[in-house]
C-alpha positions as CSV (number, residue, x, y, z in Angstrom):
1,X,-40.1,32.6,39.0
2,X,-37.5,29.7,38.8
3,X,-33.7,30.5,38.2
4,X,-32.9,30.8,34.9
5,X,-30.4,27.0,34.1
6,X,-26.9,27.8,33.5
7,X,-25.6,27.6,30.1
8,X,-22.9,25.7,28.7
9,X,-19.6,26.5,29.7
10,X,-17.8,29.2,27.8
11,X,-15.1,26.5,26.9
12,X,-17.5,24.1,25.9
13,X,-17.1,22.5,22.8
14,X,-19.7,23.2,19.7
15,X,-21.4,20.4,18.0
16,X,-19.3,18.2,16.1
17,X,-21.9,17.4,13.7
18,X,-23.6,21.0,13.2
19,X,-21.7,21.1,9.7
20,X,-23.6,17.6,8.3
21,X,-26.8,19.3,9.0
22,X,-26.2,22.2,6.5
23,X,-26.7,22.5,2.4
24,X,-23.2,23.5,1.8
25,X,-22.4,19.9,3.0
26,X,-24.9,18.2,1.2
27,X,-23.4,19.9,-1.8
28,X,-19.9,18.7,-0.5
29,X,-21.4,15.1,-0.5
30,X,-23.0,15.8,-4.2
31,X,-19.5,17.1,-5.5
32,X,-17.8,13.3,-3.6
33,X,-20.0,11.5,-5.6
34,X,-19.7,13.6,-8.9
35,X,-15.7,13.1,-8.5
36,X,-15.9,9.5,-7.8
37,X,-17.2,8.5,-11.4
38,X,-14.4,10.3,-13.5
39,X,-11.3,9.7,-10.8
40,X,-11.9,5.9,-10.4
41,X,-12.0,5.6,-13.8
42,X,-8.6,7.4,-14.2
43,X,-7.7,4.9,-11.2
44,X,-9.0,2.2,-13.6
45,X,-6.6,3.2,-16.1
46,X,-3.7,3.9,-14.5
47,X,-3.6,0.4,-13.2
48,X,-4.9,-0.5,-16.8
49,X,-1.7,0.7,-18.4
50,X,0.6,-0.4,-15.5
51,X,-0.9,-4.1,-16.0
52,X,-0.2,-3.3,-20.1
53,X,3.8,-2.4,-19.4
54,X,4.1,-5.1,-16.9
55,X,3.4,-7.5,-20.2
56,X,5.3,-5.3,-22.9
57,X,8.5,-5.3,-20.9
58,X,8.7,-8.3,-19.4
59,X,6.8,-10.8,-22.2
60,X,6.2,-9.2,-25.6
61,X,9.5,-6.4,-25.4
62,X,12.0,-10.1,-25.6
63,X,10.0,-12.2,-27.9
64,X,10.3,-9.2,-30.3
65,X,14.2,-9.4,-30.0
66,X,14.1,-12.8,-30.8
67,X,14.3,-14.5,-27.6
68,X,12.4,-17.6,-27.0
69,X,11.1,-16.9,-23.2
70,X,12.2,-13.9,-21.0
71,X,16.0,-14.6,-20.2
72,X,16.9,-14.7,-16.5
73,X,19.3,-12.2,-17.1
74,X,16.5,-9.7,-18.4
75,X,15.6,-7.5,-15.3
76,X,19.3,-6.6,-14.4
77,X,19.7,-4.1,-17.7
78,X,15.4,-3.2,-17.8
79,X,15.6,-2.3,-14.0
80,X,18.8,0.1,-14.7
81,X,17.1,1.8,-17.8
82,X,14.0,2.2,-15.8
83,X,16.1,3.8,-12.4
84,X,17.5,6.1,-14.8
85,X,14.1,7.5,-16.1
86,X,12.8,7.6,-12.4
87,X,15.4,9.7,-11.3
88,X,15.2,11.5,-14.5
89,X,11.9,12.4,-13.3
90,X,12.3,12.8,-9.4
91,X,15.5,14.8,-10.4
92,X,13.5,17.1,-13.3
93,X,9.7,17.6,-12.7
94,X,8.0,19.2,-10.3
95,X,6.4,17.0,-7.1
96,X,9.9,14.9,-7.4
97,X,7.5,12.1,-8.4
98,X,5.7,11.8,-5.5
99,X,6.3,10.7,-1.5
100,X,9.1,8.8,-1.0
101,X,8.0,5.4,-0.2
102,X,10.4,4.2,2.4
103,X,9.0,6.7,5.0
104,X,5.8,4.9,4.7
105,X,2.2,5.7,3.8
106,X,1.6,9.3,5.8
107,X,-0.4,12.0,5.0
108,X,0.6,15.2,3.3
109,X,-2.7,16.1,1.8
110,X,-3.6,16.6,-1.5
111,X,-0.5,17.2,-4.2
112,X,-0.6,20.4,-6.6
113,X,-2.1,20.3,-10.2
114,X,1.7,20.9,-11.2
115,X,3.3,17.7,-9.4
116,X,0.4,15.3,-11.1
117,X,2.4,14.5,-14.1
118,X,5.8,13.2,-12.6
119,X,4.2,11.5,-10.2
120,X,1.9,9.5,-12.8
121,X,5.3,9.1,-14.4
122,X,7.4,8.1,-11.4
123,X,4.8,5.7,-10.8
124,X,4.3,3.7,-14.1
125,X,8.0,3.7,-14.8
126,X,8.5,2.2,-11.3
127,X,5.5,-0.3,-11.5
128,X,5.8,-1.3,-14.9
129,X,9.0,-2.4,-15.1
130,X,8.8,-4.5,-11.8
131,X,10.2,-2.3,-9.2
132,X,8.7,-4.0,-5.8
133,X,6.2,-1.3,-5.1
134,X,2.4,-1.3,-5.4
135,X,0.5,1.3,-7.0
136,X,-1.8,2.4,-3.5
137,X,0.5,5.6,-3.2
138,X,0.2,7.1,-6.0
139,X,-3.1,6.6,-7.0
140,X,-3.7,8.1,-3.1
141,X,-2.3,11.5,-4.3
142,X,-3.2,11.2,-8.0
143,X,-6.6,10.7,-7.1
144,X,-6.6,13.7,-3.9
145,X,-4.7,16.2,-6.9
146,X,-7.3,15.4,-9.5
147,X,-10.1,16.0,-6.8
148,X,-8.9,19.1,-5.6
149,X,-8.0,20.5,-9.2
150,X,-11.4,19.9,-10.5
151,X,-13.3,21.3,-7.1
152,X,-11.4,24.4,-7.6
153,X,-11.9,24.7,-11.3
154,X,-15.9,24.7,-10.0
155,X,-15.7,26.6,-7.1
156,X,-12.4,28.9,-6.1
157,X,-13.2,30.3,-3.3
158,X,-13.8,26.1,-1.3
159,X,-12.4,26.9,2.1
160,X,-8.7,24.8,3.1
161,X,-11.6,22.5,5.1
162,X,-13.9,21.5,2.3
163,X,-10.8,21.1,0.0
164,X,-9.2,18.6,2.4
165,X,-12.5,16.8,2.7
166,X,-12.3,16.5,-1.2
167,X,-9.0,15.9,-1.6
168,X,-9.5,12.8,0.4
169,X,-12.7,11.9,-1.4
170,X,-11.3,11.6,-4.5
171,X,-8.3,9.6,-2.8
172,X,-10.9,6.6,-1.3
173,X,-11.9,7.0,-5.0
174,X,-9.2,6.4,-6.2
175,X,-8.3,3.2,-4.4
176,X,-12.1,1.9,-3.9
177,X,-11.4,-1.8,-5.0
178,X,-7.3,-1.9,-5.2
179,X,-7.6,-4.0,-1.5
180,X,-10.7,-5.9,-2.2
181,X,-13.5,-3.6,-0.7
182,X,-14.1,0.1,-0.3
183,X,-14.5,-0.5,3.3
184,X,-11.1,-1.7,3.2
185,X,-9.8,0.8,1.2
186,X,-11.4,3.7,3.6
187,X,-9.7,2.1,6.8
188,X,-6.7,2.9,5.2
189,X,-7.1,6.2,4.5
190,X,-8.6,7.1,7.9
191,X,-5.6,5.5,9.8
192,X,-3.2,7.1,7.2
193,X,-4.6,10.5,7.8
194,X,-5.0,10.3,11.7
195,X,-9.3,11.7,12.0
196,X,-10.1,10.6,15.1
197,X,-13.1,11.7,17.8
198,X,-16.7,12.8,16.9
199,X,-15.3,14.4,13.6
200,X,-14.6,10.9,11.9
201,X,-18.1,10.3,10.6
202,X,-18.2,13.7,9.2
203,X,-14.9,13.7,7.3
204,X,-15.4,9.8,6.3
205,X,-18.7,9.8,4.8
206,X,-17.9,12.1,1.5
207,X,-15.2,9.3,1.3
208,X,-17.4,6.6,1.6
209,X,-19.6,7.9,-0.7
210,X,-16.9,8.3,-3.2
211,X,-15.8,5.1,-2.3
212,X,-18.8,2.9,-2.8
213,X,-19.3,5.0,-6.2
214,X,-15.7,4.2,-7.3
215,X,-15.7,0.1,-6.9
216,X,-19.1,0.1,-8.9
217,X,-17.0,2.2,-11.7
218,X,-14.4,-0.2,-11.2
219,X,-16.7,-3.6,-11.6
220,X,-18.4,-2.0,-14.4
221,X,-15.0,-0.7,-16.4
222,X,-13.9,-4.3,-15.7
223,X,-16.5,-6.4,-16.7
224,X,-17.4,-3.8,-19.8
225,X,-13.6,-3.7,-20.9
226,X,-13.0,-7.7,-20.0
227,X,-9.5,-6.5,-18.2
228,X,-10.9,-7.4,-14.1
229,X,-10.8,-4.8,-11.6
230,X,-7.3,-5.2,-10.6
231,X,-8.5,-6.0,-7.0
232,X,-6.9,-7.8,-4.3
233,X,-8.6,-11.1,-4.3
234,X,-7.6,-14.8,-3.8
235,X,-9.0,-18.4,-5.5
236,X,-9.7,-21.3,-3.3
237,X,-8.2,-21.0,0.1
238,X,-7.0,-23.8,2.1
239,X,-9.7,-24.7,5.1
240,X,-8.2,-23.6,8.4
241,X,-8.9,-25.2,11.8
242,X,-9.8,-23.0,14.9
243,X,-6.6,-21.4,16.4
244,X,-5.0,-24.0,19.0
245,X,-2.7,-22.9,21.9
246,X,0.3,-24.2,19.8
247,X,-0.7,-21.6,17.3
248,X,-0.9,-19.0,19.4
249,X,2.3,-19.5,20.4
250,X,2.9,-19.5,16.5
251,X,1.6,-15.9,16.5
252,X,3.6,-14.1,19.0
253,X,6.7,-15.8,17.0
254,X,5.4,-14.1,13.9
255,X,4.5,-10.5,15.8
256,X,8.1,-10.6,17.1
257,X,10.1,-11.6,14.0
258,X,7.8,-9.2,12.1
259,X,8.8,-6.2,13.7
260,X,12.6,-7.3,14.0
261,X,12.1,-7.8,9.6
262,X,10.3,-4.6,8.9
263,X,12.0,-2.4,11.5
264,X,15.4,-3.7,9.6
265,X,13.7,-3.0,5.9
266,X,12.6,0.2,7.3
267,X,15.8,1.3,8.1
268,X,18.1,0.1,5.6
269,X,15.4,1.5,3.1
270,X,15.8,5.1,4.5
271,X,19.9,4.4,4.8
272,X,19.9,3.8,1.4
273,X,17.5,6.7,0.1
274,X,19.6,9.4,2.0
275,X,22.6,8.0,0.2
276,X,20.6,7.6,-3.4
277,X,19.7,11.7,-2.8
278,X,23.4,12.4,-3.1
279,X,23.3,11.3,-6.6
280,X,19.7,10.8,-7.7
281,X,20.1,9.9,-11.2
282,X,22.7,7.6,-11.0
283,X,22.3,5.9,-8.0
284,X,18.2,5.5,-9.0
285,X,19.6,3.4,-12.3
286,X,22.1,1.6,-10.1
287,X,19.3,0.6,-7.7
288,X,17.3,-0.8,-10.5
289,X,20.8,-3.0,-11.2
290,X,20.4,-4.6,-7.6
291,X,16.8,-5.3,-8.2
292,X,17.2,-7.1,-11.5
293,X,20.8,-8.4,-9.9
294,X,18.3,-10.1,-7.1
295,X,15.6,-11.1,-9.3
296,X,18.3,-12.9,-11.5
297,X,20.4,-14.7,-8.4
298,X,16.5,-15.9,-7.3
299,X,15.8,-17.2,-10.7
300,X,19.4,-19.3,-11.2
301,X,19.6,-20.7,-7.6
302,X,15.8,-21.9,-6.5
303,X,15.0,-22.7,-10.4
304,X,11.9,-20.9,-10.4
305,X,10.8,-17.8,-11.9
306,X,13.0,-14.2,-11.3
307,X,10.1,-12.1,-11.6
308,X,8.5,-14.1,-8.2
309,X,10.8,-10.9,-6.9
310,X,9.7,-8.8,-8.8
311,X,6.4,-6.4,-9.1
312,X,4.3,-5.5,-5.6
313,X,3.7,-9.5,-5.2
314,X,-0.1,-8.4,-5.5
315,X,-1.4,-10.6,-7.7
316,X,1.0,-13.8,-7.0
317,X,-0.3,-14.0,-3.2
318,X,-3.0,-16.6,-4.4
319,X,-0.8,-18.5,-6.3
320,X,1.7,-18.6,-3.7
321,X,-1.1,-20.1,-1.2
322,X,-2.6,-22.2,-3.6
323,X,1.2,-23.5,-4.4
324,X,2.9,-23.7,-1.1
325,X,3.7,-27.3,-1.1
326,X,6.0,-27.2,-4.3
327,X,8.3,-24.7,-2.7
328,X,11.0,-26.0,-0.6
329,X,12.2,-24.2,2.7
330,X,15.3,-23.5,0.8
331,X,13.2,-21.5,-1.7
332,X,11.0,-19.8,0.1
333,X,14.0,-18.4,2.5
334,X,15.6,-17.3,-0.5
335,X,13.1,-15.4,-1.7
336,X,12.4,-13.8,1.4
337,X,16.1,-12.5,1.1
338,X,15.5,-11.8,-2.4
339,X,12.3,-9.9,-2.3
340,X,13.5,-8.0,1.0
341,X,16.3,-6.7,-0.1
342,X,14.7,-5.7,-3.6
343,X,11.7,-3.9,-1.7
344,X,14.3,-2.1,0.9
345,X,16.4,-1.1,-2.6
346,X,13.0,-0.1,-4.3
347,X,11.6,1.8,-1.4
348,X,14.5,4.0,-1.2
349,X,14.5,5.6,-5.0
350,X,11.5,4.4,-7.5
351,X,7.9,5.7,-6.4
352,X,5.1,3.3,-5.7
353,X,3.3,2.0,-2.3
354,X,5.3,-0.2,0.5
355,X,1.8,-2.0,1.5
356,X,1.4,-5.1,-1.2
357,X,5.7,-6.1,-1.1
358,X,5.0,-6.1,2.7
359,X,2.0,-8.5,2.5
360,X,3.6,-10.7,0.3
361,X,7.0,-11.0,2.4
362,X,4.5,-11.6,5.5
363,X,3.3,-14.4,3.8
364,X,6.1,-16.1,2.2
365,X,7.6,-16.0,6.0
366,X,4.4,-17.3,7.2
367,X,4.4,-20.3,4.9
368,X,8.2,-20.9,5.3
369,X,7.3,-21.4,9.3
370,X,4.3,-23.6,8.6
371,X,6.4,-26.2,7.3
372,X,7.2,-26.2,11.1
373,X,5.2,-28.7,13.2
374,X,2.1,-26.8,14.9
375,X,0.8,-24.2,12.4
376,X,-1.8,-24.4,9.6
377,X,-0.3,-22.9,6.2
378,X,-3.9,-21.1,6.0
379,X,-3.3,-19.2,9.5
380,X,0.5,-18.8,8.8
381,X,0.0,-16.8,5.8
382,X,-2.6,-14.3,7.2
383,X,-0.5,-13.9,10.3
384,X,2.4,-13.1,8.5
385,X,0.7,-10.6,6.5
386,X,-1.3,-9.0,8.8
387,X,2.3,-8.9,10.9
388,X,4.6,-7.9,8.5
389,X,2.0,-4.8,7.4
390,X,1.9,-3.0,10.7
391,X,5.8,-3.7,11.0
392,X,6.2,-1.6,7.9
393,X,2.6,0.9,7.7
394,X,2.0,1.0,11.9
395,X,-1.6,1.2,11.0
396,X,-3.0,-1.8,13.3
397,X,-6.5,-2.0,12.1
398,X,-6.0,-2.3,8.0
399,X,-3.3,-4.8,9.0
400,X,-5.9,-6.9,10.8
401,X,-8.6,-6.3,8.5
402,X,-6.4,-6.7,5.2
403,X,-4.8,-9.9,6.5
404,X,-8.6,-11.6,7.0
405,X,-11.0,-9.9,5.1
406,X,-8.5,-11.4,2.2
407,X,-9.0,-15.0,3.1
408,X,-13.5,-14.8,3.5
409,X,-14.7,-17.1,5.3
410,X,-11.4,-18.5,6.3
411,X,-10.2,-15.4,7.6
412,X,-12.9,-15.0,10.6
413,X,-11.2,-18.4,11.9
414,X,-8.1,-17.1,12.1
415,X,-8.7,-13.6,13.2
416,X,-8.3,-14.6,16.7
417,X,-4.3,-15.3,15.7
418,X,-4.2,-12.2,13.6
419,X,-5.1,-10.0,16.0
420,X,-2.6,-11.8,18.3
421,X,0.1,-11.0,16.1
422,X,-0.4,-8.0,14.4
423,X,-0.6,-6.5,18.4
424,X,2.7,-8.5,19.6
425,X,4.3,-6.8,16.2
426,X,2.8,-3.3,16.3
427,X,4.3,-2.6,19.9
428,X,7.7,-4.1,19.0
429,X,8.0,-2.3,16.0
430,X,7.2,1.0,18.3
431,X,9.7,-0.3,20.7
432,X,12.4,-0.2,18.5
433,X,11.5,3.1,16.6
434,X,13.4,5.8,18.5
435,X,10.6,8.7,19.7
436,X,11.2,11.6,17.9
437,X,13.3,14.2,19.5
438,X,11.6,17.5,20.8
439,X,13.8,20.2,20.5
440,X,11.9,23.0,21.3
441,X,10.9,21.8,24.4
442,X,12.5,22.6,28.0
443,X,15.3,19.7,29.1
444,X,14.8,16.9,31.0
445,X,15.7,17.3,34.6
């Protein structure tokens, strides 16, 4: 009789995928999909109403006072009123209205039931009175909470596994067509939350699902409604040629001023928020006076429009491609400065996203160097957005991917250049971050 073969190991590892071949996760997958409908259309909403205040205080708010136009001078006292209701609400509510945005996009899981409402509150205050923040954050954990309050309503006893796995469902919910594509939106959320090895696939497919399910609510709220789907898209982009060696020189210019930029946004933003804690309240409303302050020193010196500063820069990135020859070096440095130091000032106090103010300084600098011999304004935006993005999130591939996949067909041309400099920026920008100090280990010898 033949030996017996040995088994496996004692420490060898189970299968990874056992759980995708059992009912309860079949029913986790139902549940993904049940969530998606109702929490992207809360999604829908909340960027519905944001769009709504965006207009009431900014266009309809003065022309009810009497003004013809919206005064230059009109962020300076809005912003103040509105830092004084965020830290109102960070000081007051439970959740303290949400992450803080200048320690970037990380992952805490899902928020409590209890925190929901101040930080839907933080977050529309903030975003729709023009703080330079995009609404990616927040609808991240307003659409995990949600998820994970309505899977325990159904079932209390979903083990701290299956609620995560929700939690992050209803988060690619959430933001299924914010960047343009679900796929998009669930690279995010996988780099954000770390999953790596054989147990990706089965924590990103409930998200997909709820993904793909969430940009079909999205199209159909849109086109049923007649308000879009408040997704990242651009008009006619500017034909690019195939990268050239001059332009790959252009790139690792961009990777290294990149991570010199955000790594000084980064830190000034955190300098200032531990300073803003001190007083939260009064130095949130003071904050909002610097914003409008820069808005209204953009608006009187380049002659162009203060609210350029203003807002996540989301929905002016096509203009500002479309448009790139009628700005002059002069104004597109200045509002670089301007939109910098208003996204390092809103980072540190109102509550919103860091990724859209980060793609639009990335491509305001990369159109400011194209007016240098040697480099295509096409390939200079989506280097300087796919640069300026990993400076600030660290998350390499949705850098790359949100820097092309933004620009179609164009973008696969310059991908080559994109990848180039998101790399030379990413390794920088971990360069200059100091490694966190282990204190409970032994000392160096």
């Amino acid at each position: 009789m033949p030996p017996t073969p040995p088994g496996p190991p004692a420490d060898a590892p189970g299968d990874p995928y056992a759980p995708v071949r059992t009912r309860r996760y079949a029913g986790l997958l139902l549940m993904a999909a049940l969530l998606g409908v109702p929490i992207s259309a809360i999604a829908f909403g909340f960027l519905a109403l944001v769009s709504e205040l965006q207009s009431l205080t900014y266009a309809e708010l003065p022309k009810a006072l009497g003004f013809e136009g919206t005064p230059s001078w009109w962020p300076v006292p809005l912003l103040g009123v509105a830092g004084l209701l965020v830290g109102l609400v960070v000081r007051r509510l439970p959740g303290g209205g949400g992450h803080r945005p200048a320690e970037g996009l990380v992952s805490t899981g899902a928020p409590a039931a209890v925190d929901l409402p101040g930080i839907a509150l933080a977050a529309l205050v903030s975003l729709g009175v023009g703080a330079v923040l995009g609404p990616e954050a927040p609808l991240i954990a307003l659409g995990g909470g949600l998820a994970v309050w309505a899977a325990g309503r159904v079932k209390r006893d979903l083990p701290p596994q299956a609620r995560a796995l929700v939690g992050a469902s209803g988060s690619f919910a959430a933001v299924s067509a914010l960047l343009g594509s679900p796929l998009l939106g669930a690279f995010l959320l996988m780099e954000v939350s770390g999953l790596a090895g054989p147990m990706l696939g089965v924590a990103l497919v409930p998200g997909l699902l709820s993904a793909g399910i969430g940009a079909l609510i999205f199209t159909g709220l849109g086109s049923w409604t007649g308000l879009g789907t408040y997704s990242l898209s651009l008009g006619d982009v500017p034909a690019a040629a195939g990268p050239g060696v001059a332009e790959f020189g252009w790139a690792l210019v961009i990777g290294v001023a990149a991570a010199f930029a955000g790594t000084g946004i980064r830190r000034l933003s955190l300098a200032l928020q531990t300073r803003v804690e001190r007083r939260t309240v009064v130095a949130t409303a003071v904050m909002g006076l610097v914003i409008g302050g820069l808005a209204l020193a953009y608006a009187e010196t380049s002659g162009r429009e203060g609210s350029e500063v203003l807002y996540s820069g989301e929905h002016a990135l096509g203009h500002l491609l479309a448009e790139s020859a009628e700005y002059s070096v002069g104004a597109l440095l200045m509002l670089i400065v301007c939109k910098s130091l208003a996204y390092c000032a809103s980072l540190s106090c109102f509550r919103g996203g860091p990724v859209f103010p980060a793609m639009f300084v990335g491509a305001v600098g990369g159109l400011a160097l194209s007016q240098l011999p040697g480099l295509h304004p096409t390939a200079g935006f989506a280097m300087g957005i796919g640069a300026m993005c990993v400076a600030m999130l660290r998350l390499p591939m949705t850098s790359v991917l949100l820097a092309t996949l933004l620009l179609g067909k164009e973008g696969l041309t310059v991908m080559p250049l994109v990848i180039v400099s998101v790399v030379v920026a990413y390794v920088i920008t971990l360069r200059l971050t100091p490694a966190p100090v282990d204190r409970g280990g032994p000392e160096a010898v």
